[in-house]
C-alpha positions in Angstrom: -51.6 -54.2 54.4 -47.7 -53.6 54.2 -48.1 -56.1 51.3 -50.9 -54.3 49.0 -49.2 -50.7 49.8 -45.7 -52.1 48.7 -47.2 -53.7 45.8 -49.1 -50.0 44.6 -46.0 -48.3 44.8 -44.2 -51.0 42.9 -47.5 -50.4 40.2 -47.4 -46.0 40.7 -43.5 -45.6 39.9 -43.6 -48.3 37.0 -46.8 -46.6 35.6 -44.6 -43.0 35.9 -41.8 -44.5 33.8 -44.0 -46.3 31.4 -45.8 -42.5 30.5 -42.6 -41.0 30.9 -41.5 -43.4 28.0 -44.5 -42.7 25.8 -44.3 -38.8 26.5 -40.5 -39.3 25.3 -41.6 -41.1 22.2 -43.9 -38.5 21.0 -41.5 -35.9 21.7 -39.2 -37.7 19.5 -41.3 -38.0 16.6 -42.5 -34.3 16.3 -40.3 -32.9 13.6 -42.3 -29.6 13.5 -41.1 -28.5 16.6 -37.8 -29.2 16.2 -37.3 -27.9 12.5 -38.9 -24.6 14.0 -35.9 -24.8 17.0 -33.0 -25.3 14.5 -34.1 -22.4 12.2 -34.5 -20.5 14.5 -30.8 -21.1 15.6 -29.6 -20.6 12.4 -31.1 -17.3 12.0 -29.2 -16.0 15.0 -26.0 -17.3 13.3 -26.0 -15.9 10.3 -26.7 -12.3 11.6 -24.3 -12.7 13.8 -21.5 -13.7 11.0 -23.3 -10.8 8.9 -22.4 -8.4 11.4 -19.3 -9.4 11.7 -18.3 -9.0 7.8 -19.6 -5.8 7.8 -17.4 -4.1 10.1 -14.3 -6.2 8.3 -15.1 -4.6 5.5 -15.5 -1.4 6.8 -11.5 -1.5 7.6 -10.3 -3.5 5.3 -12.6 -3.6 2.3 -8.9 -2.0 0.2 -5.8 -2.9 0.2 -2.7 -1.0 0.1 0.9 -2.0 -1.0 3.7 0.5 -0.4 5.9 0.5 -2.9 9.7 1.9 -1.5 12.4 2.3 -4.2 15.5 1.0 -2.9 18.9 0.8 -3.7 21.9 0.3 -0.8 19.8 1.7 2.0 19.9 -0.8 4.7 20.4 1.6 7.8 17.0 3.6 6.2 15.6 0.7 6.1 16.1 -1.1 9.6 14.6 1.9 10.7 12.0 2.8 8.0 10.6 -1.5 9.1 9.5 -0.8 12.7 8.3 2.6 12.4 5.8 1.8 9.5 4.2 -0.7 11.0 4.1 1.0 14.3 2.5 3.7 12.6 0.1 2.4 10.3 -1.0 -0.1 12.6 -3.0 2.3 14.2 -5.0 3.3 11.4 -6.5 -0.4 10.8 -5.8 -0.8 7.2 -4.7 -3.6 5.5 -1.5 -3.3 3.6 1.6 -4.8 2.7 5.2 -3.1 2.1 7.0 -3.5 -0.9 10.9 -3.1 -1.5 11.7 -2.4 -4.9 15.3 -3.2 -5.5 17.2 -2.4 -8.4 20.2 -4.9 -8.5 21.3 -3.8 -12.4 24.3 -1.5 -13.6 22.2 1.5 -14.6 21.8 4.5 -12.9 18.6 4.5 -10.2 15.4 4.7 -11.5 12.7 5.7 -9.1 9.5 5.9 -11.3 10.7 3.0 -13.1 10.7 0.7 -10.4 7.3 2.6 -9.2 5.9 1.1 -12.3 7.4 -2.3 -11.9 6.2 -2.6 -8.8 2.5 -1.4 -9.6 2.5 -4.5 -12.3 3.6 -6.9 -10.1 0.8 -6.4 -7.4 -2.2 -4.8 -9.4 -4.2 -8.2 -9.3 -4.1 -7.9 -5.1 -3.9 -4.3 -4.3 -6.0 -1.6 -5.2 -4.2 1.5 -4.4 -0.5 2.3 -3.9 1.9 4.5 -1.6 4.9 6.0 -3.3 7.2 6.0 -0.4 10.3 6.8 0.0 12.1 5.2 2.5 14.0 8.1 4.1 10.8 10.3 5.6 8.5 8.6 8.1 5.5 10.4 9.1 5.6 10.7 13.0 1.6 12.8 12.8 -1.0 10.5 13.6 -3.8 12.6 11.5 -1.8 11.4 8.4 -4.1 8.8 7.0 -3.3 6.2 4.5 -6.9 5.3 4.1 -8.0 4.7 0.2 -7.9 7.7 -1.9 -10.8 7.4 -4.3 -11.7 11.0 -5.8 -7.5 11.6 -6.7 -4.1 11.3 -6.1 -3.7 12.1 -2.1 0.0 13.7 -1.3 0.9 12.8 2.5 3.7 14.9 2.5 2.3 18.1 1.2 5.2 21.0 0.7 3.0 22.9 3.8 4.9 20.0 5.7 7.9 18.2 3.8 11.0 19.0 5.9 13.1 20.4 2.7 11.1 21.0 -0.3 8.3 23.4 -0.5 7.4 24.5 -4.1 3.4 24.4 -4.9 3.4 21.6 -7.5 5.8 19.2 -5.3 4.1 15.8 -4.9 7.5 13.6 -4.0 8.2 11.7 -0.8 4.6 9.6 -0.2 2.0 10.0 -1.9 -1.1 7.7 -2.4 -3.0 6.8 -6.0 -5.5 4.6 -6.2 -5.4 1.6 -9.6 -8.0 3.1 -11.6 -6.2 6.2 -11.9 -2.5 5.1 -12.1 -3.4 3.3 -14.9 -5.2 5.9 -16.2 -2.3 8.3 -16.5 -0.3 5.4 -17.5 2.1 5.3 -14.9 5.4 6.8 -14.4 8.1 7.9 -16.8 10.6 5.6 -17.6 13.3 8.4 -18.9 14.5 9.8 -15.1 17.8 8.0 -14.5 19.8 10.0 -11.7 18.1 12.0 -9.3 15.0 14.6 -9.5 12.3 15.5 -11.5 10.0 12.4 -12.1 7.7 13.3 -9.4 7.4 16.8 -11.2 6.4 15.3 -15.0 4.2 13.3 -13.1 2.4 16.1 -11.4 2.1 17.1 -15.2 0.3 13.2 -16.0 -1.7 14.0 -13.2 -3.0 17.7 -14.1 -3.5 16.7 -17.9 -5.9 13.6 -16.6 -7.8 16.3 -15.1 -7.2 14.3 -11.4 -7.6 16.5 -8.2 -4.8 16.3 -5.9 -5.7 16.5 -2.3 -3.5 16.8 0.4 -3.8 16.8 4.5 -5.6 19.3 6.0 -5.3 21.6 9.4 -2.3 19.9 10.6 -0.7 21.7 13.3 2.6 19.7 13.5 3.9 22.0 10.8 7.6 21.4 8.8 9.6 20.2 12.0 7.1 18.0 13.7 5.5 16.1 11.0 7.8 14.3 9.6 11.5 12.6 10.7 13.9 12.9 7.1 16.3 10.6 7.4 18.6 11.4 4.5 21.7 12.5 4.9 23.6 14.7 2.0 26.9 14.3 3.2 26.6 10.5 3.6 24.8 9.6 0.4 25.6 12.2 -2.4 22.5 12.3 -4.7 23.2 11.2 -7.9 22.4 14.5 -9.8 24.8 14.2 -13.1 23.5 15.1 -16.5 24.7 13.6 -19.4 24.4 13.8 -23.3 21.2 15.5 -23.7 19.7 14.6 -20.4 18.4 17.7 -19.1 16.8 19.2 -22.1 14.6 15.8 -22.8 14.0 15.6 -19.1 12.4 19.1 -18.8 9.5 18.2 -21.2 6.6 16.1 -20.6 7.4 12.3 -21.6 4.6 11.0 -24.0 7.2 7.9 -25.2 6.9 6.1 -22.2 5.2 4.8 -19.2 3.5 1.9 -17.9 2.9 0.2 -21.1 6.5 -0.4 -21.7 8.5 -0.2 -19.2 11.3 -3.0 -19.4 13.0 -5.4 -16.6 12.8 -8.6 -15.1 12.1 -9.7 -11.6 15.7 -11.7 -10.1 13.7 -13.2 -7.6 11.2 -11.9 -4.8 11.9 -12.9 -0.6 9.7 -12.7 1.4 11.5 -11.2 4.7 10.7 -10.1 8.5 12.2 -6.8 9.7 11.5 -6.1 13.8 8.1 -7.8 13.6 7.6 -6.3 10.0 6.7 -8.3 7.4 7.3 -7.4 3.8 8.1 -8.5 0.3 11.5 -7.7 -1.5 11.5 -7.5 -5.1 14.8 -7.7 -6.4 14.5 -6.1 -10.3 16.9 -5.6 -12.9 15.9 -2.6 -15.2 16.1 -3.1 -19.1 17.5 0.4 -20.7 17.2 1.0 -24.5 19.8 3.5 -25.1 18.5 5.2 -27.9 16.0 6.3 -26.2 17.5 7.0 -23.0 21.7 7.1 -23.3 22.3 8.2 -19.7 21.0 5.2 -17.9 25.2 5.1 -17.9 26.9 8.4 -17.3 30.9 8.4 -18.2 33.0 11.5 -18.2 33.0 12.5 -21.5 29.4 13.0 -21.8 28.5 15.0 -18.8 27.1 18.1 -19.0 27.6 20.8 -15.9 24.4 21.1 -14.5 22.7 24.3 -13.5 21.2 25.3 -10.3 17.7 25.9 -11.1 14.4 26.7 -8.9 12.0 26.4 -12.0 10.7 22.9 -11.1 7.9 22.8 -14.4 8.0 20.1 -16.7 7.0 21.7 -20.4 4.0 20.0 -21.1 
C-alpha cells in the first residue's frame, strides 16, 4: 500500500511539472500578449519624457547672454561674479555672462563692444543684457525673463541710483535679436564717456519699438540697486576732442552693426566664485576719418560744457 501511494505521488508531482512545462511553452509563444504589454510601457514613457520637456522649455526655452563692457575693472568685477549669479539664479533662466574686453590703445567704446559682442553670440542667444558692471540689482521683482514686444530697461530712471532723465535707458537693459538687429545695433562713433545709450534711445524710437520698464516697485532709488562706481577712484573719461561733441549730439546714420571693426585676441573661458563666464578679449579697429578722437592729445581738446539737454538731434 505504502508502495502504490509512493508511486502516485511520484506520478501527481511529475504530471504538475510536465503541465507546468506546457503552460510555460504556450505562454512563451503568444506574441500578442506581450507586444500589447511592451506598448503599453512605452506609452507611459514617452508622456512621461513629454512632460518633462515641456516644463524645460517653459524656463529655458531663451537664452540670455549678458554682455558687460570692461576695461581695468577687476575689483567691479570680483564682486559683479557672485552677485549675478546669486541673483539671477533665482529667476530660472538660462544665460551666460559675457566680458567684453577692450585690450587696444583707443579710448573705451562701450556700444562698440556692445556690438561686437552681439555678433559673436547671435547664433546661441536670442536676447541680450547691456550691463554694466558697476550696478547690481539687489530687487528680486527685477526679471531678466525674455523681452519679446521691445526693448525692456531694468534700471528705469524711477530707480537708477544717479541718473534720472525720462529718455535714460543706460545701465541694463534687455533687447531681444530680432530687434537689435533691427535698429542695427549700436553706434560706433562714442569714444569717451556718455551719450551712446541716448542716440540709441533715438534707434529705438525711430524703429517704432516700445520701451517697457519695471513696474510698482517699492524699493525706490536707494534700495533697488547697489552702484558700485566710484568718481574719485576712476575719473570718467569725459574729454572732447576735434569736433567730437557737435558730431556726437546728432543721430549716427554712418554706422552701426554692419560695420563695426575689431578682432577678437582670444576668448577664456574663466570661473569667478562659482561663476562661470566667457571673456572676450577685443581689440577695436578705429578709422580716423571718421571718428579722429578714438585718441585724444592736448592740442585737440575742446573744454566741454556742462549740459542737462541729454537729446540726440535726430
Amino acid at each position: 500500500m505504502k508502495v502504490l501511494l509512493t508511486s502516485f505521488k511520484f506520478k501527481y508531482i511529475f504530471t504538475c511539472i510536465f503541465i507546468t512545462f506546457i503552460i510555460s511553452c504556450l505562454i512563451s509563444i503568444a506574441p500578442i500578449s506581450i507586444e500589447e504589454c511592451k506598448c503599453n510601457n512605452i506609452d507611459k514613457i514617452d508622456l512621461h519624457e513629454q512632460n518633462v520637456n515641456r516644463v524645460a522649455s517653459k524656463h529655458h526655452k531663451h537664452h540670455l547672454a549678458i554682455l558687460v563692457p570692461f576695461r581695468d575693472r577687476f575689483e567691479e568685477l570680483l564682486m559683479f561674479a557672485p552677485h549675478m549669479k546669486k541673483f539671477l539664479d533665482k529667476q530660472d533662466i538660462d544665460y551666460h555672462i559675457f566680458i567684453l574686453n577692450q585690450i587696444d590703445r583707443y579710448r573705451f567704446n562701450r556700444a562698440s563692444l556692445i556690438n561686437v559682442g552681439f555678433l559673436e553670440i547671435k547664433q546661441d542667444f536670442d536676447y541680450i543684457a547691456m550691463h554694466d558692471i558697476d550696478l547690481l540689482p539687489m530687487n528680486d521683482e527685477l526679471q531678466y525673463f525674455y523681452p519679446e514686444n521691445g526693448p525692456l530697461h531694468i534700471s528705469s530712471p524711477e530707480l537708477h541710483p544717479r541718473y534720472h532723465y525720462p529718455t535714460f535707458i543706460g545701465g541694463i537693459l534687455l533687447i531681444n535679436r530680432k530687434h537689435f538687429l533691427q535698429v542695427n545695433g549700436m553706434s560706433n562713433k562714442y569714444w569717451g564717456w556718455g551719450l551712446e545709450d541716448d542716440e540709441f534711445y533715438v534707434r529705438l524710437k525711430e524703429a517704432g519699438l516700445n520701451i517697457t520698464r519695471p513696474p510698482n516697485l517699492l524699493t525706490g532709488i536707494q534700495g533697488t540697486f547697489k552702484h558700485n562706481h566710484n568718481r574719485n577712484h576712476r575719473k570718467r573719461d569725459m574729454v572732447k576732442c576735434f569736433n567730437q561733441r557737435e558730431v556726437t549730439r546728432k543721430r549716427d546714420r554712418q554706422t552701426g552693426l554692419h560695420n563695426v571693426s575689431y578682432k577678437i585676441e582670444n576668448s577664456i573661458n574663466a570661473t569667478i566664485a562659482s561663476t562661470p563666464m566667457t571673456i572676450l578679449n577685443i581689440s577695436l579697429m578705429c578709422d580716423e576719418f571718421i571718428t579722429p578722437w578714438c585718441q585724444c592729445d592736448t592740442n585737440n581738446v575742446t573744454k566741454d560744457k556742462k549740459t542737462n539737454d541729454k537729446k540726440i538731434k535726430r
